[in-house]
LOVO-972330 format. One line per 10 residues: number of its first residue (from 0); their letters; for each residue x, y, z of C-alpha. Coordinates in Angstrom, 3 decimals, decimal comma. Layout:
BEGIN
NUM = A = X:Y:Z ~ ...;
This chain:
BEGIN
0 = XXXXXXXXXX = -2,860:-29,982:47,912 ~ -6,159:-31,561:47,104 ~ -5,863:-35,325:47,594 ~ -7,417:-37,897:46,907 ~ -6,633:-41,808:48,591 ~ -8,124:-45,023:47,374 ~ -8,277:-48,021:50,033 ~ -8,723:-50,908:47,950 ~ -9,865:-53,118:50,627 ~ -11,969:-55,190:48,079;
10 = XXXXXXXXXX = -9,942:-55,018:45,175 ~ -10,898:-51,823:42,648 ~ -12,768:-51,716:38,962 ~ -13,911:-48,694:36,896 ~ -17,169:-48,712:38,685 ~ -16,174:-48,917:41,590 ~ -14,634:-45,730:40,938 ~ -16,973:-43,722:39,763 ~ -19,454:-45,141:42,573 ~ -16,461:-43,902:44,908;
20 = XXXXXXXXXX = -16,155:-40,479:43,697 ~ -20,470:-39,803:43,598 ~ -20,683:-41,182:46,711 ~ -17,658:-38,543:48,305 ~ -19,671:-35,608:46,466 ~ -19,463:-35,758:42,541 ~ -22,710:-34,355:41,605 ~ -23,770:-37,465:39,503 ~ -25,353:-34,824:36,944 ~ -21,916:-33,623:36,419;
30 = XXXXXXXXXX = -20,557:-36,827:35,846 ~ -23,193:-37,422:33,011 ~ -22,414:-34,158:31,760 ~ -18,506:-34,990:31,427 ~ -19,196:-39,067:29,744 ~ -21,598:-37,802:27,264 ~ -18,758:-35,635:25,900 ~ -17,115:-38,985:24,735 ~ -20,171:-38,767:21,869 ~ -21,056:-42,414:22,375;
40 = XXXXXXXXXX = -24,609:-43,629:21,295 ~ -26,841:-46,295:23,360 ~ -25,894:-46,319:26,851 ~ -27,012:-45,466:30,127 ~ -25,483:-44,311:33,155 ~ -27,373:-45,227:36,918 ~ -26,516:-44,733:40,301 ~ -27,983:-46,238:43,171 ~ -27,268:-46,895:47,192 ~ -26,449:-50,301:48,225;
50 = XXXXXXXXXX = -25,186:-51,750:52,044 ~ -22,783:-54,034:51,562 ~ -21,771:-55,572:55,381 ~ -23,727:-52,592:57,001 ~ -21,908:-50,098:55,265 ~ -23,752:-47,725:52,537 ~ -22,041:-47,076:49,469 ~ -22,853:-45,816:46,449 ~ -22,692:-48,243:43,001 ~ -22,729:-46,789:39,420;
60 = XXXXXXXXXX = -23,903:-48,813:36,776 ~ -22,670:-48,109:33,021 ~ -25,623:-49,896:30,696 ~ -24,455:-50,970:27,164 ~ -26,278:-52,233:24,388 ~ -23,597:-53,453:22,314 ~ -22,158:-57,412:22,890 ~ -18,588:-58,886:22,000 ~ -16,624:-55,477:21,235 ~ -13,100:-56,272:19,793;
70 = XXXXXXXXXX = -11,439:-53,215:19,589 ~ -7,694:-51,912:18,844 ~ -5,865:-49,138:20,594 ~ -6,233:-46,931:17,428 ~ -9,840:-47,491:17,945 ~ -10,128:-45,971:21,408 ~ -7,900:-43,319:20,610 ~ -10,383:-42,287:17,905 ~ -13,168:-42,271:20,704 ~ -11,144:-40,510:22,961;
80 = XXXXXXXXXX = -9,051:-37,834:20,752 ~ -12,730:-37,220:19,033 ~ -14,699:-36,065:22,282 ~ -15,071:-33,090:23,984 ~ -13,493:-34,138:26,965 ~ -10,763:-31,741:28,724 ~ -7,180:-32,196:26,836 ~ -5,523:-33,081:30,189 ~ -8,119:-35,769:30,585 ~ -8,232:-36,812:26,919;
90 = XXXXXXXXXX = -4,346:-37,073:27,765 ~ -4,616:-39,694:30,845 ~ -7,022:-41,953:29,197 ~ -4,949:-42,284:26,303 ~ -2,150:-43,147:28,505 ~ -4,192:-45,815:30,603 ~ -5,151:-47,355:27,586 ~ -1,524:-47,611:26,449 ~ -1,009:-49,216:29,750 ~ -3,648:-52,100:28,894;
100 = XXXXXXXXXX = -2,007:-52,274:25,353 ~ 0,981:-53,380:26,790 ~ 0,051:-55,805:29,324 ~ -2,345:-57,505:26,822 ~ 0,254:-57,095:24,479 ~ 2,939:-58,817:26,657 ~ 0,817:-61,566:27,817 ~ -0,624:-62,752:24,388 ~ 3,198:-62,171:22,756 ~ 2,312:-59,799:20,404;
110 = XXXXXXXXXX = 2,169:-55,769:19,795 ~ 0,380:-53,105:21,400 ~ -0,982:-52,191:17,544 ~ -2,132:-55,660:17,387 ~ -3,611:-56,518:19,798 ~ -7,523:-56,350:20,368 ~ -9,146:-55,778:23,517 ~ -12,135:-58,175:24,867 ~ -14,169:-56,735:27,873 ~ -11,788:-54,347:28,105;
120 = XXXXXXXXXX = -12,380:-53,221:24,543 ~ -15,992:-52,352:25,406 ~ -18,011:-48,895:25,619 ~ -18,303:-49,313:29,371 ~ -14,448:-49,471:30,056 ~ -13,632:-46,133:27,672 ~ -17,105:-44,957:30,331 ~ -14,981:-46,204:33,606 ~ -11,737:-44,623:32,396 ~ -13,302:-41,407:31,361;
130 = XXXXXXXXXX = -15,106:-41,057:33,885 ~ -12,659:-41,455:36,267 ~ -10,603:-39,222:35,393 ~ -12,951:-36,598:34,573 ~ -14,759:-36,954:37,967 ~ -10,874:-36,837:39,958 ~ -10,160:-33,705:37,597 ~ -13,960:-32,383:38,424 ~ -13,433:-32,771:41,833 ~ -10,317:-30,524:41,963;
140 = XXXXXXXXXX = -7,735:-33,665:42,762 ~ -4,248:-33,278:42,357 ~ -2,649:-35,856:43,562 ~ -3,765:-39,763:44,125 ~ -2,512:-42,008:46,433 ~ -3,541:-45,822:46,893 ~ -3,205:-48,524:49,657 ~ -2,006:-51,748:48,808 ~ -4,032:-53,554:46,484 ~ -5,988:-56,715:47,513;
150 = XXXXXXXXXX = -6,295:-59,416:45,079 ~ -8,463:-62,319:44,268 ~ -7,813:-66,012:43,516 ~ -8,932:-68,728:41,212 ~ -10,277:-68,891:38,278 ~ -12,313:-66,286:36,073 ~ -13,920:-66,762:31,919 ~ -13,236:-64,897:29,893 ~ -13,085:-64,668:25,651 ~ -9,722:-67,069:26,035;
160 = XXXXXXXXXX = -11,729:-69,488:28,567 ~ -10,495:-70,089:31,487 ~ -7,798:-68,192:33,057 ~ -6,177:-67,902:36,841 ~ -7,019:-64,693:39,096 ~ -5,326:-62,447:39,047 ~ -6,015:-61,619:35,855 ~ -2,394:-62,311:33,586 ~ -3,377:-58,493:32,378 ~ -4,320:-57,666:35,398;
170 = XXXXXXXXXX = -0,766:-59,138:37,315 ~ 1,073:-56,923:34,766 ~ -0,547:-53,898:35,435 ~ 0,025:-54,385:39,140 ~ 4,040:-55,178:38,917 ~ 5,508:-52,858:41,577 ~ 2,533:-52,318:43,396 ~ 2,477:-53,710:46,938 ~ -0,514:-56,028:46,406 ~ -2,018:-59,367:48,963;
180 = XXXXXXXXXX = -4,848:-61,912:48,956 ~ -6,872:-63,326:51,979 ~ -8,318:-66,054:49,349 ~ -11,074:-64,515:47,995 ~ -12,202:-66,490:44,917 ~ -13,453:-63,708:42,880 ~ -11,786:-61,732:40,519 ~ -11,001:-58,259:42,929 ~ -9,234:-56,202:40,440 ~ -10,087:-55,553:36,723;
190 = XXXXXXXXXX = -7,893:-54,865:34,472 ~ -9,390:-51,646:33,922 ~ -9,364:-50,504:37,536 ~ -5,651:-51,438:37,938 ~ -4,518:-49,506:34,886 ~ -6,722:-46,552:36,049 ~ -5,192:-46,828:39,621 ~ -1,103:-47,246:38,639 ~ -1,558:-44,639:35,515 ~ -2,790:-42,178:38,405;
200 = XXXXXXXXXX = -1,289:-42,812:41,532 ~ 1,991:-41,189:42,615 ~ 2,062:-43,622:45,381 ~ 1,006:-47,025:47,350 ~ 0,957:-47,770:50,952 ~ -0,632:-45,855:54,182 ~ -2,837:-43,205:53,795 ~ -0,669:-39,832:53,457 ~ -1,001:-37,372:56,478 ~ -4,674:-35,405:54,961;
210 = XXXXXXXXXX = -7,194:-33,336:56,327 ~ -10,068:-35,671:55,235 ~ -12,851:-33,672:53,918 ~ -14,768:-36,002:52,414 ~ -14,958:-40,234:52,004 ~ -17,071:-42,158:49,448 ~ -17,446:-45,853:49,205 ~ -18,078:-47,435:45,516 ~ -19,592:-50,786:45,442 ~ -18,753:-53,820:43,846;
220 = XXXXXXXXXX = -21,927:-55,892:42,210 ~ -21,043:-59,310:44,124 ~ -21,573:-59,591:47,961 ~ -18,480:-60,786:49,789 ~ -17,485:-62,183:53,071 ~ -15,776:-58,868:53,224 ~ -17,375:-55,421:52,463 ~ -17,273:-54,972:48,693 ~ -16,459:-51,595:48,070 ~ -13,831:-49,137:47,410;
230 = XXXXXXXXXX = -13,375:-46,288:49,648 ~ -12,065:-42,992:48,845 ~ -10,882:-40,462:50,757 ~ -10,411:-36,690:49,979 ~ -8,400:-34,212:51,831 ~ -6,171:-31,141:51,979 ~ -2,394:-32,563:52,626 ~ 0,978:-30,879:51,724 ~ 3,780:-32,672:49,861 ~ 5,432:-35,418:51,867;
240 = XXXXXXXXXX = 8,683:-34,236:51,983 ~ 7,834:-30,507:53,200 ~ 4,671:-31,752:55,783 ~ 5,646:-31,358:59,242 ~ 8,901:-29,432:59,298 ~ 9,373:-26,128:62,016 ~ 11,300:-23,360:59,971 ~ 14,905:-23,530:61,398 ~ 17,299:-20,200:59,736 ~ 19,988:-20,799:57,451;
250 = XXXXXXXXXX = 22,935:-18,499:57,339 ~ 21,020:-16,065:59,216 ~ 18,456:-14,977:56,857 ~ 16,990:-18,010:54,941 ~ 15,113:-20,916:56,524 ~ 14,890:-24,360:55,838 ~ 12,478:-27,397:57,451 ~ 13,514:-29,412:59,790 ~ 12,497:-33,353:60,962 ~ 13,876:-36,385:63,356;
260 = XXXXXXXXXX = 13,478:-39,160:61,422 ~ 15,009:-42,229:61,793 ~ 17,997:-43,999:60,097 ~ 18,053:-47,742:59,597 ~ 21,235:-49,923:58,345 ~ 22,329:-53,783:57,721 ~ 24,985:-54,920:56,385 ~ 24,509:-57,850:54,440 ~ 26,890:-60,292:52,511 ~ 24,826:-63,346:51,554;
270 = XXXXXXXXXX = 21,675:-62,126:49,741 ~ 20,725:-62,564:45,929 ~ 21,030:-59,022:44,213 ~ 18,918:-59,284:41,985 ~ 15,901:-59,074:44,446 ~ 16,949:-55,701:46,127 ~ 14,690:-54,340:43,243 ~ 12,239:-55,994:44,859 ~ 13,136:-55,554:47,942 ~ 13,258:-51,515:47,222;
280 = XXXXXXXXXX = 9,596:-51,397:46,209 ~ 8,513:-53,526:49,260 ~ 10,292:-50,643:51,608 ~ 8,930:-47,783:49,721 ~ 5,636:-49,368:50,202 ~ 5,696:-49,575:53,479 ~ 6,655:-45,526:54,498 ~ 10,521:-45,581:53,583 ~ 11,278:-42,001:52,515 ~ 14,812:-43,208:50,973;
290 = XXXXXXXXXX = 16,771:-46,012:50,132 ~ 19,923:-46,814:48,757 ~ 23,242:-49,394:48,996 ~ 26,622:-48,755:49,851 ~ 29,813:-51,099:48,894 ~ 31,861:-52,393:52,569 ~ 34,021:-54,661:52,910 ~ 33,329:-56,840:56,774 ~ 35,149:-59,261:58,651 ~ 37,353:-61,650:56,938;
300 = XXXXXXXXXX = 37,729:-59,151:53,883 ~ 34,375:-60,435:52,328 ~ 32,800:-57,913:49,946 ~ 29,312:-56,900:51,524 ~ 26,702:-54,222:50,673 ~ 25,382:-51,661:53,725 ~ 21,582:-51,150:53,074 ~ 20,265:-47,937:54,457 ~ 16,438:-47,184:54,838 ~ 15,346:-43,831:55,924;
310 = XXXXXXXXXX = 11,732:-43,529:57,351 ~ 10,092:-41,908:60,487 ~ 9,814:-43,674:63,368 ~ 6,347:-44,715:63,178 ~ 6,975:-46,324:59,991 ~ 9,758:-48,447:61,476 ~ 7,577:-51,557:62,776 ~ 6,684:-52,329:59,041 ~ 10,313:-51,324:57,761 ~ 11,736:-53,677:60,069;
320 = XXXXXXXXXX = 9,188:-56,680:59,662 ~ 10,049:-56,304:55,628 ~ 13,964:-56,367:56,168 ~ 13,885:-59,349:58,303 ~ 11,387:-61,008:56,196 ~ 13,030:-60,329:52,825 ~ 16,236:-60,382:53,637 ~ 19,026:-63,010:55,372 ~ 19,552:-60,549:58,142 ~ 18,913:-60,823:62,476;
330 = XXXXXXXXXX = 20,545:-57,701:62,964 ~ 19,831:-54,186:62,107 ~ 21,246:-50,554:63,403 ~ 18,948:-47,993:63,859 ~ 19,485:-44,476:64,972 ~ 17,825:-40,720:65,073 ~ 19,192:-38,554:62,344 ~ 17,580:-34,670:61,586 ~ 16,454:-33,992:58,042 ~ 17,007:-30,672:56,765;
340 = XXXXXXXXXX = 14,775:-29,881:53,900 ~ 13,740:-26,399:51,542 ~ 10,420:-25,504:51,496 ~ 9,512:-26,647:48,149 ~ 6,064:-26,723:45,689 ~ 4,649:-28,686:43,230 ~ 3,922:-27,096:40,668 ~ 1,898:-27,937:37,093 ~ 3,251:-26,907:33,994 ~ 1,213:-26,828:30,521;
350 = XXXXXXXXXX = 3,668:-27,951:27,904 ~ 3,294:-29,380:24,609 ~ 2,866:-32,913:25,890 ~ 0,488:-31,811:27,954 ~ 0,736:-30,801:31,932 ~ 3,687:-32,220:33,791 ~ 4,271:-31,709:37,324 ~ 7,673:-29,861:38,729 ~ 9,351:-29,568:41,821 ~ 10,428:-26,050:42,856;
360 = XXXXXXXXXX = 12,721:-25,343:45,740 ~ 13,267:-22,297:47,206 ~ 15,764:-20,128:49,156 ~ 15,650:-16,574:50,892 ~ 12,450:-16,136:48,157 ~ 15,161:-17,018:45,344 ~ 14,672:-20,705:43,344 ~ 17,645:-23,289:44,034 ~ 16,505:-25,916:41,810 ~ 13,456:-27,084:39,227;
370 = XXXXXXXXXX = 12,949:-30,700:38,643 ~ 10,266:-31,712:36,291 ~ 8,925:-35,503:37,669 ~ 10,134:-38,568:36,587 ~ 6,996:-40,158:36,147 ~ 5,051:-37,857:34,322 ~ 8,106:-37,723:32,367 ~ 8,247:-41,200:31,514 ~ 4,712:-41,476:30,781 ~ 4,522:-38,656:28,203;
380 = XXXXXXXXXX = 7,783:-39,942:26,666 ~ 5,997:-42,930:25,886 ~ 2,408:-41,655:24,893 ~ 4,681:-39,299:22,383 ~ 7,406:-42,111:21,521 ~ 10,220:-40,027:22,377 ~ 12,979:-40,153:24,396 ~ 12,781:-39,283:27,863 ~ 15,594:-37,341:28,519 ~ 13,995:-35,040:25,158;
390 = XXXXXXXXXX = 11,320:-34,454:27,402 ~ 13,162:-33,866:31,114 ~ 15,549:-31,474:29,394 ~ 12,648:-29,703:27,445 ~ 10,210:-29,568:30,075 ~ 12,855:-28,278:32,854 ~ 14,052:-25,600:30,511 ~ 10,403:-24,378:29,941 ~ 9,677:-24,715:33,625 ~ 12,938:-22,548:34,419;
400 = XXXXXX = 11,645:-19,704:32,329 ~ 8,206:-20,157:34,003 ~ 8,710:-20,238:37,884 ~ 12,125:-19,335:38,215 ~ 12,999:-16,423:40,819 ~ 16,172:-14,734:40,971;
């Protein structure tokens, strides 16, 4: 599976991004090719190399004539739905816009269809996002991953005056996304380049086990005490859950995959529940695999919850550090359990709301289950304002009939 990983060592923006991807082989030509499809007037698009802390990246300049844009989603979504841009890429915009919509909508208390955007209104960010995704989509990506996020601090100006870094926007976009700051007082993260980055990434944390094929570094304008670029990796890699498993028969004819991993478990009786949300995030950030509660009752009769984390073993320093800094635990158990997995694919399906992603498992050559994912799910549910179990149960019926084997 082509994939692509963003370390966002100095924050990320929509140049950045494209810088990234021309500098790890996009033919800059064929970039041009893809953002004049959007049919926009008076603007220019330059590349040029830049060292920032000895290290040579590549930054991408989008040149606009046009000053103090105000824009509403509608408006975009003319731009967009009028080019001649690819429909799956026409389709991701659209829903990274959305994404902006509702942070700016949520953090000036209004609606998405009434709110305007500011700098993120403007003819360069429709160039970052389209870009973006076209290049990922040129370059033959099909799935994105994404370290954690470093953010600034202090203060930035902007059309409302003065306002603290991160971004409000910007904070929104990033909910759920393992994120830290070293102190940096310069805004890191635009709003565009988080929505681009949490619209497209299926995950956050260390880089997934990849061939690497290719890297690119995208640079930021500003020179830092730290380098000030994005790097990008590319690579061949296999899904997760199927990577590194020996075939081991089944019943004498099939085969599934096999892995040690390692189980870890604490039983806790004192700790808010309302942060294990959080708490769940943090651990999936840092390499857990799965994680889930069960009800116990301990010593005393007292009503306790047992948290179990499932990771591999070189995962556990970080697992560990994260349940004894987030929790009220000293203790854990942890213990070598073997995984037994089908060989499974991901699969793309072209459906009326556009391509969706499915997981298909398989058995002595014959399919044991089809599930369409969540996520892309979710997010065509709410580019299309309709329910998302409409769209599971539609999607996994259609994806039955496609890739089914009996």
């Amino acid at each position: 599976m082509k994939t692509a990983h963003f370390q966002c060592l100095a924050g990320i923006s929509g140049d950045m991004i494209l810088g990234a991807l021309v500098d790890a082989g996009l033919e800059f030509d064929r970039l041009k090719e893809e953002i004049s499809k959007l049919n926009i007037a008076d603007y220019a698009l330059e590349q040029h190399q830049v060292v920032k802390n000895g290290i040579s990246g590549t930054k991408v300049d989008v040149i606009i004539n046009e000053t103090n844009a105000h824009r509403h989603l509608r408006d975009i979504e003319k731009i967009i739905t009028g080019s001649g841009l690819s429909p799956s890429v026409k389709e991701k915009c659209i829903v990274i816009f959305h994404k902006i919509a509702a942070a700016e909508a949520k953090v000036h208390n209004t609606t998405v269809e009434k709110i305007h955007f500011h700098e993120v209104g403007s003819l360069d960010a429709v160039i970052d996002v389209a870009g973006s995704v076209a290049g990922l989509e040129l370059l033959g990506v099909e799935k994105v991953t994404a370290s954690k996020v470093h953010v600034g601090t202090g203060f930035t100006k902007c059309a409302h005056g003065q306002i603290p870094l991160p971004a409000p926007a910007t904070l929104e976009l990033l909910q759920g996304v393992p994120v830290y700051c070293q102190g940096i007082e310069k805004e890191l993260v635009t709003p565009t380049g988080a929505a681009i980055i949490t619209a497209l990434a299926d995950a956050f944390g260390e880089m997934p086990a990849m061939s690497v094929t290719n890297i690119g570094y995208g640079a930021g304008t500003r020179d830092l005490q730290i380098p000030n670029l994005l790097r990008l990796s590319l690579g061949d890699s296999t899904p997760e859950e199927s990577g590194g498993f020996p075939d081991v028969r089944f019943n004498g004819s099939g085969s599934v995959r096999q892995r040690e991993e390692v189980m870890v478990e604490v039983n806790i009786d004192d700790y808010n529940p309302e942060f294990y949300d959080y708490l769940f995030n943090r651990l999936f950030a840092q390499g857990a695999h799965d994680v889930f509660l069960q009800p116990i009752q301990m010593k005393k009769n007292r009503p306790a919850v047992k948290l179990n984390v499932l990771t591999h073993q070189d995962k556990m320093e970080s697992i560990l550090e994260t349940i004894f800094r987030e929790t009220s635990t000293i203790g854990v158990r942890a213990y070598p359990v073997t995984k037994y997995m089908l060989p499974y694919e991901i699969k793309t399906l072209a459906t009326k709301y556009g391509d969706i992603k499915v997981k298909v498992a398989s058995l002595n050559n014959k399919t044991t289950s089809i599930n369409p994912e969540y996520e892309d799910c979710r997010a065509k549910a709410e580019l299309f304002q309709e329910p998302v179990k409409v769209v599971y149960e539609y999607v996994k019926s259609a994806a039955q009939h496609a890739f089914a084997k009996k």
